[in-house]
The first five atom37 places (N, CA, C, CB, O) and aatype in JSON, in Angstrom:
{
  "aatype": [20, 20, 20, 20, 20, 20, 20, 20, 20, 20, 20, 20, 20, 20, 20, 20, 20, 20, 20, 20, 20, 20, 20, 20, 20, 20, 20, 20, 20, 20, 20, 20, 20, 20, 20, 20, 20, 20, 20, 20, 20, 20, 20, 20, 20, 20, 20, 20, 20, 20, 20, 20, 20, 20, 20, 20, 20, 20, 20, 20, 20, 20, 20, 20, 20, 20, 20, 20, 20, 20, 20, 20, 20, 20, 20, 20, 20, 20, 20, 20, 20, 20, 20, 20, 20, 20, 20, 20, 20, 20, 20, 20, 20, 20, 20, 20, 20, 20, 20, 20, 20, 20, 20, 20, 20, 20, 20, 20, 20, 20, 20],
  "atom_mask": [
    [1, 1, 1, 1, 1],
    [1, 1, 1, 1, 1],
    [1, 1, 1, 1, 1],
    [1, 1, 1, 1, 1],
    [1, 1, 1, 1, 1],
    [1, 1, 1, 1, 1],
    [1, 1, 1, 1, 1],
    [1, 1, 1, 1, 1],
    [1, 1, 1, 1, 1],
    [1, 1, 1, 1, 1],
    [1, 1, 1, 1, 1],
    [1, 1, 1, 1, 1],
    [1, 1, 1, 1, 1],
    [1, 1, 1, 1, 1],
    [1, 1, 1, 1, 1],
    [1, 1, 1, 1, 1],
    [1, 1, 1, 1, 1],
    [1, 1, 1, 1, 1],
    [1, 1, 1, 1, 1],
    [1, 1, 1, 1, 1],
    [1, 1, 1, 1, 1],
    [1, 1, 1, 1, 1],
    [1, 1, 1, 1, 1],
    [1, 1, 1, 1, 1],
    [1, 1, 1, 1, 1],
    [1, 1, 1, 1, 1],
    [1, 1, 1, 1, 1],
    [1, 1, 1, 1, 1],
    [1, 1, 1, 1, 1],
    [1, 1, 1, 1, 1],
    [1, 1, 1, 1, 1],
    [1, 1, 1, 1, 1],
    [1, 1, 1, 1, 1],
    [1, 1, 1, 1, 1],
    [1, 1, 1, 1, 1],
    [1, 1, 1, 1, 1],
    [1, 1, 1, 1, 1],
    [1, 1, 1, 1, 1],
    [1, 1, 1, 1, 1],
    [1, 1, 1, 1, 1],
    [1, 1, 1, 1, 1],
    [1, 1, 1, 1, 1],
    [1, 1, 1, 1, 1],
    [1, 1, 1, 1, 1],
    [1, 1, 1, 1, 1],
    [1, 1, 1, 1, 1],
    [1, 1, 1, 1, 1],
    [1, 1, 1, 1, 1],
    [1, 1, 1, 1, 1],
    [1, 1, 1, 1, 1],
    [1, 1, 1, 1, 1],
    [1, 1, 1, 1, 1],
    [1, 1, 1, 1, 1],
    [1, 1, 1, 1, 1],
    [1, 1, 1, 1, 1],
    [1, 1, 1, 1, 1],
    [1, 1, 1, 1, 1],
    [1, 1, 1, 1, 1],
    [1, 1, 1, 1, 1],
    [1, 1, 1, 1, 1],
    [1, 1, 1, 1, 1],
    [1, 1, 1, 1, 1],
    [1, 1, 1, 1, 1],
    [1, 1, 1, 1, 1],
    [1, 1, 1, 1, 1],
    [1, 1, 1, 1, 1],
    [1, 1, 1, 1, 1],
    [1, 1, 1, 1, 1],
    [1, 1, 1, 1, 1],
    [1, 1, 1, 1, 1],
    [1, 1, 1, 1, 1],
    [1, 1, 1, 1, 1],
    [1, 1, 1, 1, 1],
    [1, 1, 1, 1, 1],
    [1, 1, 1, 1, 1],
    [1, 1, 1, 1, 1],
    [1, 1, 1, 1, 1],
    [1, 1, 1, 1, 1],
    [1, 1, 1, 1, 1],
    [1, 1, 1, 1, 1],
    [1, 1, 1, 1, 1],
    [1, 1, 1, 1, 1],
    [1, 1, 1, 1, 1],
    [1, 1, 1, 1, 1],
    [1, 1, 1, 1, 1],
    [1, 1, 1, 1, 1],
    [1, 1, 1, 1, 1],
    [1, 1, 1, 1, 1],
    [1, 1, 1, 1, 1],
    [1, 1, 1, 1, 1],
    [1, 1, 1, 1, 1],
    [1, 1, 1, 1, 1],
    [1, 1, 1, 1, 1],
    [1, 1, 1, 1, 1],
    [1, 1, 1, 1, 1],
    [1, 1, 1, 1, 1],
    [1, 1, 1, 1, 1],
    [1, 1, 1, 1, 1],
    [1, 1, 1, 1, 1],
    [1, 1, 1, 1, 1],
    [1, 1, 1, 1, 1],
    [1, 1, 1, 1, 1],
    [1, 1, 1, 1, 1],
    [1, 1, 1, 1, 1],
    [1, 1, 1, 1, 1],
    [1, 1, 1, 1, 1],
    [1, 1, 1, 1, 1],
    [1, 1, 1, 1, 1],
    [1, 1, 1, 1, 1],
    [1, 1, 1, 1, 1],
    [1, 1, 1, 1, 1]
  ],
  "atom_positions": [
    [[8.18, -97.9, -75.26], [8.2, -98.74, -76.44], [7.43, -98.02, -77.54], [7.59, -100.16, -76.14], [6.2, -98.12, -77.5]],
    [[7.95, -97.36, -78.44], [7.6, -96.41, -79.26], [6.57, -95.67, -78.63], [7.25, -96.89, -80.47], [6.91, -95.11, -77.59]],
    [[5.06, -95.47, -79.09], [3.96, -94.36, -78.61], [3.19, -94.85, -77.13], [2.66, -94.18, -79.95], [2.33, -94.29, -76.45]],
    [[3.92, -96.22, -76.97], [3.34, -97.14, -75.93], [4.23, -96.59, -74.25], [3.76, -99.08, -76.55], [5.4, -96.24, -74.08]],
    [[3.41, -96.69, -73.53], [4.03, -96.82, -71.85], [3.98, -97.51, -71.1], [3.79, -96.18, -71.05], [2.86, -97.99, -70.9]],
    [[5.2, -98.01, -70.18], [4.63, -99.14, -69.48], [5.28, -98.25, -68.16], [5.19, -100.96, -69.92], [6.34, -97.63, -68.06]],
    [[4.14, -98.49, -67.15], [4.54, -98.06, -65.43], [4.24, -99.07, -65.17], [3.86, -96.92, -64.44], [3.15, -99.52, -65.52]],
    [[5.16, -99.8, -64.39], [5.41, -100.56, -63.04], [4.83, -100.49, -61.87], [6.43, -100.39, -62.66], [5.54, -99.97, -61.01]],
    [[3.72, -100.84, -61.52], [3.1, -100.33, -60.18], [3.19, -101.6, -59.35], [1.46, -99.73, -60.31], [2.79, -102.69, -59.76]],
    [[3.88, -101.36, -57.85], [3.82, -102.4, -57.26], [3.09, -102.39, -55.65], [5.15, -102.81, -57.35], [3.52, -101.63, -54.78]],
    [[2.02, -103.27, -55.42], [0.9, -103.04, -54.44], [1.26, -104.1, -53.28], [-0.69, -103.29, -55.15], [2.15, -104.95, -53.32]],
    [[0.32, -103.82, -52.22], [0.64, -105.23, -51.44], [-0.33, -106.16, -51.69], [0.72, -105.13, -49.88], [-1.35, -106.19, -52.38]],
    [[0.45, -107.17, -50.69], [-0.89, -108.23, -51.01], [-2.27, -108.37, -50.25], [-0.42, -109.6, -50.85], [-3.18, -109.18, -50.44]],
    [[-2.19, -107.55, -49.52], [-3.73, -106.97, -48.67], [-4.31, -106.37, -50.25], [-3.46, -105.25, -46.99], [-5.21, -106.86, -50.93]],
    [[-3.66, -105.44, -50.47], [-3.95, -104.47, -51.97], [-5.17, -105.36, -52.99], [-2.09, -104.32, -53.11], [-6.38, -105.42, -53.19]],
    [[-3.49, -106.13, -53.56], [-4.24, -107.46, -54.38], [-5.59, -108.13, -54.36], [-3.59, -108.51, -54.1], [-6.44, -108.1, -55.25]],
    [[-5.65, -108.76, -53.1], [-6.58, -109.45, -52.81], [-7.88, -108.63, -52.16], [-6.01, -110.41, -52.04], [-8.89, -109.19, -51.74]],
    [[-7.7, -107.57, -52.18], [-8.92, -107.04, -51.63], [-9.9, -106.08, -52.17], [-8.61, -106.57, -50.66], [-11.04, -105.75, -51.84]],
    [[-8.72, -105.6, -53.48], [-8.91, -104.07, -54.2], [-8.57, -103.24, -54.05], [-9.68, -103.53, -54.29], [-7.88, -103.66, -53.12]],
    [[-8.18, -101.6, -54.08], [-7.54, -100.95, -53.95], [-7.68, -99.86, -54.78], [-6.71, -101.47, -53.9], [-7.89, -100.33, -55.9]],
    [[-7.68, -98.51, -54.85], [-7.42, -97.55, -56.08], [-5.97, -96.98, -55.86], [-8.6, -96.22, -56.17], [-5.63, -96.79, -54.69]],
    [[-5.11, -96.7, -56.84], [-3.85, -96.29, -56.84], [-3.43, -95.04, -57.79], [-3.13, -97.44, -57.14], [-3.78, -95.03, -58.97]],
    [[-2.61, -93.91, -57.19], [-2.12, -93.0, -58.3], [-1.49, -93.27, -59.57], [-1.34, -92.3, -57.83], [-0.44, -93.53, -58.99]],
    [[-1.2, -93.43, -60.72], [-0.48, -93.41, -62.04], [0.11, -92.67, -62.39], [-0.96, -93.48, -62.91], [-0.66, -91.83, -62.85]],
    [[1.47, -92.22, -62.56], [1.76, -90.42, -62.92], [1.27, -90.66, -64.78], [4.19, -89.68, -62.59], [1.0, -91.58, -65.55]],
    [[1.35, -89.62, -64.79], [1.15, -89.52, -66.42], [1.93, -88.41, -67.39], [-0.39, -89.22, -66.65], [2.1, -87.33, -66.81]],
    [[2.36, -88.45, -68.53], [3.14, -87.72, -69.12], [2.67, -86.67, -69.17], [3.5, -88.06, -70.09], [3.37, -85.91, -69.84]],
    [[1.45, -86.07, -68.64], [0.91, -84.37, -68.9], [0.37, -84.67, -67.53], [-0.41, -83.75, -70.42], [0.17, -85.78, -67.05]],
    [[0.16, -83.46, -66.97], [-1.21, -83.26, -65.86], [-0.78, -83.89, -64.75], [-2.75, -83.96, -66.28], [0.36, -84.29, -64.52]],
    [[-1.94, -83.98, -63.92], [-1.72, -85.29, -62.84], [-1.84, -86.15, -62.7], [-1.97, -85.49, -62.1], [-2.35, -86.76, -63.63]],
    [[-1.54, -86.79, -61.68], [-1.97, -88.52, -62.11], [-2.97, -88.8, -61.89], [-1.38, -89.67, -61.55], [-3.75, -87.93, -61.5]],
    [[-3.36, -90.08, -62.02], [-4.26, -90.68, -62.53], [-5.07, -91.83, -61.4], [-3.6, -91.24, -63.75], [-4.32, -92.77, -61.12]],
    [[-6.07, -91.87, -60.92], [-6.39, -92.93, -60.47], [-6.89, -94.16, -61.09], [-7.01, -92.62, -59.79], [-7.71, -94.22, -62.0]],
    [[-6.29, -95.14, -60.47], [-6.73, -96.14, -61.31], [-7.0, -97.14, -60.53], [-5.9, -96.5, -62.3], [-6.37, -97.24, -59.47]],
    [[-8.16, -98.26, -60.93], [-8.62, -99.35, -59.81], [-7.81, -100.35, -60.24], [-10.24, -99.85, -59.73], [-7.39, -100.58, -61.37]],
    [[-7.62, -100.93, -59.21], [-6.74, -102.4, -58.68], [-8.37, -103.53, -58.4], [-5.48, -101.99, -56.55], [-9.38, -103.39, -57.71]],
    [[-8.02, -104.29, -59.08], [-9.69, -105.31, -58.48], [-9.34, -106.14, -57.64], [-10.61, -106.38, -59.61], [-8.19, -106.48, -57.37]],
    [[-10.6, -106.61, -57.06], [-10.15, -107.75, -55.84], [-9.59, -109.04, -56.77], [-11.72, -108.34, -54.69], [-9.89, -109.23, -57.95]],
    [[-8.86, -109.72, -56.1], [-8.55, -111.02, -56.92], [-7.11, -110.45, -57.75], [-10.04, -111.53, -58.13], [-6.59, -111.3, -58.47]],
    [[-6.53, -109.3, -57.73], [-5.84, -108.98, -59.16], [-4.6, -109.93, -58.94], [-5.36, -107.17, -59.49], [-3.99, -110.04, -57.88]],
    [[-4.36, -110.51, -59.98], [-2.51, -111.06, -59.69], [-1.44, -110.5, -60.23], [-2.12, -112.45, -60.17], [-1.38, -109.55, -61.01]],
    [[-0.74, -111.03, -59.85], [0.9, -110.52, -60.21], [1.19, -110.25, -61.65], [2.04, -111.7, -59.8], [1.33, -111.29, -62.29]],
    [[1.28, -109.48, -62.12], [1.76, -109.62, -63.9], [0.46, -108.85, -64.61], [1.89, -111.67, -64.64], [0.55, -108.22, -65.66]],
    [[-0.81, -109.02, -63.83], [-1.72, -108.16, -64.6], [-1.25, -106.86, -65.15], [-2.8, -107.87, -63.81], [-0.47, -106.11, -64.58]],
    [[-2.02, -106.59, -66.77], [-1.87, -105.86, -66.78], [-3.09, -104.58, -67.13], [-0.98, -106.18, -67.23], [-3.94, -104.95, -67.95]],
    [[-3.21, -103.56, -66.75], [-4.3, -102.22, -67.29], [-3.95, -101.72, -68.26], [-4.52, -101.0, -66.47], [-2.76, -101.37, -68.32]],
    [[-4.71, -101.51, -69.23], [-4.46, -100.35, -70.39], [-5.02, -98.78, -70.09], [-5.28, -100.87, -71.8], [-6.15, -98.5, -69.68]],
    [[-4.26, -98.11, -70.31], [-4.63, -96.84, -69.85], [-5.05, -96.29, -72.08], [-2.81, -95.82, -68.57], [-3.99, -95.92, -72.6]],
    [[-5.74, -96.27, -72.65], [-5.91, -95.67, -74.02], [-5.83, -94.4, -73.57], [-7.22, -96.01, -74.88], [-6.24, -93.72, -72.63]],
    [[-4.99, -94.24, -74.83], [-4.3, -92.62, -75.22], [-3.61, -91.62, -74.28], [-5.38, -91.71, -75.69], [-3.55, -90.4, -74.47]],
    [[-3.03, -92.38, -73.13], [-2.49, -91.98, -71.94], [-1.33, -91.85, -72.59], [-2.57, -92.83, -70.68], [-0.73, -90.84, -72.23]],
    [[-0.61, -92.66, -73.63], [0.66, -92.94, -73.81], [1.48, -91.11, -74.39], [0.65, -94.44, -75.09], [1.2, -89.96, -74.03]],
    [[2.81, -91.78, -75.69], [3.05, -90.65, -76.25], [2.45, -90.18, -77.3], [4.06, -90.6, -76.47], [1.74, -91.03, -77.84]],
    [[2.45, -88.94, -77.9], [1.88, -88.74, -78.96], [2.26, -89.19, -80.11], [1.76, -87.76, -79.03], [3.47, -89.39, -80.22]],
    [[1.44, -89.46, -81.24], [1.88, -89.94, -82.32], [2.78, -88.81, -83.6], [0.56, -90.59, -82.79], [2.12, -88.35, -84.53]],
    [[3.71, -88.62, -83.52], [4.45, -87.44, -84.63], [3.8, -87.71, -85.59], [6.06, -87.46, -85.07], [3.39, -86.59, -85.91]],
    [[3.25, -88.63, -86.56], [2.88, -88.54, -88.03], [1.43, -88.64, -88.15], [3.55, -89.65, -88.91], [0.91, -88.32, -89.21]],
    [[0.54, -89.17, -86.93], [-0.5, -88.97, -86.6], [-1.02, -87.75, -85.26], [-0.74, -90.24, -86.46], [-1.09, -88.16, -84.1]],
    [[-1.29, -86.53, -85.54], [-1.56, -85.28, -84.73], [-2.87, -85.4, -84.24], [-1.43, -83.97, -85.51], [-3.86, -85.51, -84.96]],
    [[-2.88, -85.36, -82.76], [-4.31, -85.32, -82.04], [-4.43, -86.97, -81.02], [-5.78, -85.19, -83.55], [-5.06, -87.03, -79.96]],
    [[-3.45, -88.54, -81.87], [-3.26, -89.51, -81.08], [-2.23, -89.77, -80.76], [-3.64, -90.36, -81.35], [-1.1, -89.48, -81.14]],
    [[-2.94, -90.75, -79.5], [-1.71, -90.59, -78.74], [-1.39, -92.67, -78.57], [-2.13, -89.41, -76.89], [-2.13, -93.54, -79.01]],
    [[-0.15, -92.85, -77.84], [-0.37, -94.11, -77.29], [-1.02, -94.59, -76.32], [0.4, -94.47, -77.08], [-1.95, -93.98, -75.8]],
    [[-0.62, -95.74, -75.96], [-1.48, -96.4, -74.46], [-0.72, -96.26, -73.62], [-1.92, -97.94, -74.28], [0.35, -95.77, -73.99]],
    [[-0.85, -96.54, -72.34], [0.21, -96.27, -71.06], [-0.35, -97.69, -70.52], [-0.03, -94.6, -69.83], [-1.53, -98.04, -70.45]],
    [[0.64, -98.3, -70.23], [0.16, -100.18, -69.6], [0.74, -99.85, -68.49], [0.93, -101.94, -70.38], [1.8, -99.23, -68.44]],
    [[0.12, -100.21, -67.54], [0.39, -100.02, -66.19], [0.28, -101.94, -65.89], [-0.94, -98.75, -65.31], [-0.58, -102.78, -66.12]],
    [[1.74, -101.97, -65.23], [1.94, -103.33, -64.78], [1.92, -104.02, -63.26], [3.09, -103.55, -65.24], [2.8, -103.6, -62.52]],
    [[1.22, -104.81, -62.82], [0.62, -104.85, -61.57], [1.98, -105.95, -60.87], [-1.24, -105.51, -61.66], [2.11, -107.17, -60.98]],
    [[2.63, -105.2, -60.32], [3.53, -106.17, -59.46], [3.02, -106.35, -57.46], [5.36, -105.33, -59.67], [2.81, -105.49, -56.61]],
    [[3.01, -107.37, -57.42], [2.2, -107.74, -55.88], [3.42, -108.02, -54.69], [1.09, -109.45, -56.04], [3.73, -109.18, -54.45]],
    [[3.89, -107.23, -54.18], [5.2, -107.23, -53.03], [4.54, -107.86, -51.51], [5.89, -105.29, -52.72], [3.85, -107.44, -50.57]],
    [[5.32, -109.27, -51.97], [5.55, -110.19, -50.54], [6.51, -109.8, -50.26], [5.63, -111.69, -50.45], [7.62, -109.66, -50.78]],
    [[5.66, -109.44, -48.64], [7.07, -109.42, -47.46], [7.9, -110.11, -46.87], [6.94, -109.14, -46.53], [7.95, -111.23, -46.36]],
    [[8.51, -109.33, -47.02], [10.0, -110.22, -46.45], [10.0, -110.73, -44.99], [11.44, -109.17, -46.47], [10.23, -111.85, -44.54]],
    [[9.65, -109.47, -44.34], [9.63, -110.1, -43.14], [8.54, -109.45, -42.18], [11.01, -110.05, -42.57], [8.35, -108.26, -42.45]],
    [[7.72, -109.97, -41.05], [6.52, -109.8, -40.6], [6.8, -109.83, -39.28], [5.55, -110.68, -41.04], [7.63, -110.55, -38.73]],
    [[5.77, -108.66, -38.56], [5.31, -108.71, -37.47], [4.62, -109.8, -36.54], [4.77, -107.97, -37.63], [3.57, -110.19, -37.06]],
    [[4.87, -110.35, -35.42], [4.04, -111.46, -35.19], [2.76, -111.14, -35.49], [4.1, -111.94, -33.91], [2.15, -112.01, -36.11]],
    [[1.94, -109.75, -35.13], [0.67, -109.77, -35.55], [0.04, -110.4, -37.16], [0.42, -108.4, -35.37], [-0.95, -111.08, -37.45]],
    [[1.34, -109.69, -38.11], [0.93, -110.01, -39.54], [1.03, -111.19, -39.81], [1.57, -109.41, -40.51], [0.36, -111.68, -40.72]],
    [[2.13, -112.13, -38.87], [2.4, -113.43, -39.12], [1.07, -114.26, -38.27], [4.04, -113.77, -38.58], [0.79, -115.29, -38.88]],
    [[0.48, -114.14, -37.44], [-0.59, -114.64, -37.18], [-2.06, -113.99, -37.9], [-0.51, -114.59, -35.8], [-3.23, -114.37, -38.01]],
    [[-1.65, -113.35, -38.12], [-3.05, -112.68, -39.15], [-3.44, -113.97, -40.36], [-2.38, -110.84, -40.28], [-4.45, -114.63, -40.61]],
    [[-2.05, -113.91, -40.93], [-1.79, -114.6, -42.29], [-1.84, -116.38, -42.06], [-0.11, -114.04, -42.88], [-2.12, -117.15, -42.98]],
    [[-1.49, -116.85, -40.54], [-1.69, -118.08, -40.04], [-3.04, -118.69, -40.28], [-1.44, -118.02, -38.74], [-3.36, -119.81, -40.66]],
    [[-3.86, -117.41, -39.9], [-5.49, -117.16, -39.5], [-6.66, -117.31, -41.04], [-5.59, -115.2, -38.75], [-7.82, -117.64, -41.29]],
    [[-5.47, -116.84, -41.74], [-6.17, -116.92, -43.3], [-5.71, -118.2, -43.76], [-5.66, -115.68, -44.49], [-6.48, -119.09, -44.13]],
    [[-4.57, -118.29, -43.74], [-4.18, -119.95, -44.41], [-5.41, -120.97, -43.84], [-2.34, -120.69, -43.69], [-6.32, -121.55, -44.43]],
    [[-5.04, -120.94, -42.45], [-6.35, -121.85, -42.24], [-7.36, -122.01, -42.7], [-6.81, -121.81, -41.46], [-7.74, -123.1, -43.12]],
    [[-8.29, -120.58, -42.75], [-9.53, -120.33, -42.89], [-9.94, -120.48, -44.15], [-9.81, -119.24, -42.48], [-11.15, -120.52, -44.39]],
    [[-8.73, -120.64, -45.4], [-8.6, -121.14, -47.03], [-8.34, -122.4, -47.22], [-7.53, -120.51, -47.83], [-8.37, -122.84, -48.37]],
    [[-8.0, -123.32, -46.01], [-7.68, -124.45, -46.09], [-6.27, -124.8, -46.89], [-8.77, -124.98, -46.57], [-6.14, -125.72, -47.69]],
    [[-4.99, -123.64, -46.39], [-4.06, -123.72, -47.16], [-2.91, -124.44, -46.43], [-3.8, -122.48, -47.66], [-2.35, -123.82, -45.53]],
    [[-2.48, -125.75, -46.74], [-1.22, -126.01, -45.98], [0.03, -125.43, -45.86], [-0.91, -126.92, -46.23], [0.79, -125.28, -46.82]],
    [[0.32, -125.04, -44.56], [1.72, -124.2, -44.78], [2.66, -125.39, -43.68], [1.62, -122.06, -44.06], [2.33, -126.16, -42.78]],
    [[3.52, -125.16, -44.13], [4.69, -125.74, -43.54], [5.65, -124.9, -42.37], [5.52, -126.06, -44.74], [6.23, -123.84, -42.63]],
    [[5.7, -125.57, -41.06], [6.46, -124.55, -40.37], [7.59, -124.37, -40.81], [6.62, -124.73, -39.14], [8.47, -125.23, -40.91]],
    [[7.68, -122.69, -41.26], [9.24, -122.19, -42.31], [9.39, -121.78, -40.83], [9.37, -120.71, -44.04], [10.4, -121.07, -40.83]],
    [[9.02, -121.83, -39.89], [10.27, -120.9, -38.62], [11.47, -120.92, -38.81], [10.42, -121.38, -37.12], [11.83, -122.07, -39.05]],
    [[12.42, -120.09, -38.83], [13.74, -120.31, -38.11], [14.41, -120.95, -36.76], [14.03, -119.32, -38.03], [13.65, -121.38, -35.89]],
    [[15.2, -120.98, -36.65], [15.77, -122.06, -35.39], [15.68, -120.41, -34.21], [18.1, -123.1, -35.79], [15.77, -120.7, -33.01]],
    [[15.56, -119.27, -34.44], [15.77, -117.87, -33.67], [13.74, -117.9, -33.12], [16.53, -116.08, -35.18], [13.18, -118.05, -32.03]],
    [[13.29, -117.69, -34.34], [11.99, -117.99, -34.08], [11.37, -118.93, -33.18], [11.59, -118.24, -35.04], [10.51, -118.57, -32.38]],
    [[11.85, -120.38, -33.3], [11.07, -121.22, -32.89], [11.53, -120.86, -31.04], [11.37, -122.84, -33.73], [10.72, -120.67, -30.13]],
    [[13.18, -120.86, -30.96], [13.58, -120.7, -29.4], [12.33, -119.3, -29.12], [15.73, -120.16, -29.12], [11.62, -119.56, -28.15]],
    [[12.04, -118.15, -29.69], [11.56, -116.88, -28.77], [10.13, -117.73, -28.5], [11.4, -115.01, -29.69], [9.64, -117.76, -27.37]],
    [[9.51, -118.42, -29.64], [8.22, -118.37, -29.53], [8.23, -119.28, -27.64], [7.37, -119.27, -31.18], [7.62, -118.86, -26.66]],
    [[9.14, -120.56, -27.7], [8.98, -121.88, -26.68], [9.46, -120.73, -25.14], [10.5, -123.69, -27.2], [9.22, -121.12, -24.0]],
    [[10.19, -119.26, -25.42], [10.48, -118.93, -24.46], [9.42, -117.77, -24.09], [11.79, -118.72, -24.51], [9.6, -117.13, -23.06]],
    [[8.37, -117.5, -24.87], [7.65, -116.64, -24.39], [6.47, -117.08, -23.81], [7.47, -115.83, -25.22], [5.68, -116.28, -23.31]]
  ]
}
């Protein structure tokens, strides 16, 4: 968006909620580390100053580079991760609703 950048960075939700540092590529050089904070949500965004493009009519500045924090729920889980995450709902006092499937519920009553 003119001298401006936006990267898309998408973390998990262990990531999110716990903190994290992550690479950035950047238009020169290498990339960039950049911190993820505990607590971060979905849509946050970082300003990277003067990361962006250079300015043609202004020589020496540059733009910003916005790095956009997207948080990837899984689709689908390991029983471990699915009892991990059982283990936290509780422990947050979060009501969940049994989403089992009708495949799920038969393995769990047959194991």
């Amino acid at each position: 968006e003119g001298t401006e950048l936006v990267y898309e960075a998408s973390i998990g939700l262990a990531q999110a909620a716990l903190g994290t540092r992550i690479g950035v590529p950047m238009v020169e050089g290498p990339e960039e580390e950049v911190e993820i904070r505990a607590g971060t949500q979905p849509g946050t965004e970082i300003r990277l100053r003067g990361k962006g493009v250079p300015h043609l009519r202004r020589p020496g500045t540059r733009g910003d580079l916005h790095v956009v924090v997207d948080v990837a729920v899984p689709t689908k889980l390991s029983r471990a991760e699915r009892e991990a995450l059982l283990a936290y709902a509780r422990a947050a006092d979060e009501p969940i609703s049994d989403g089992a499937g009708l495949l799920e519920r038969v393995r769990d009553k047959l194991a």
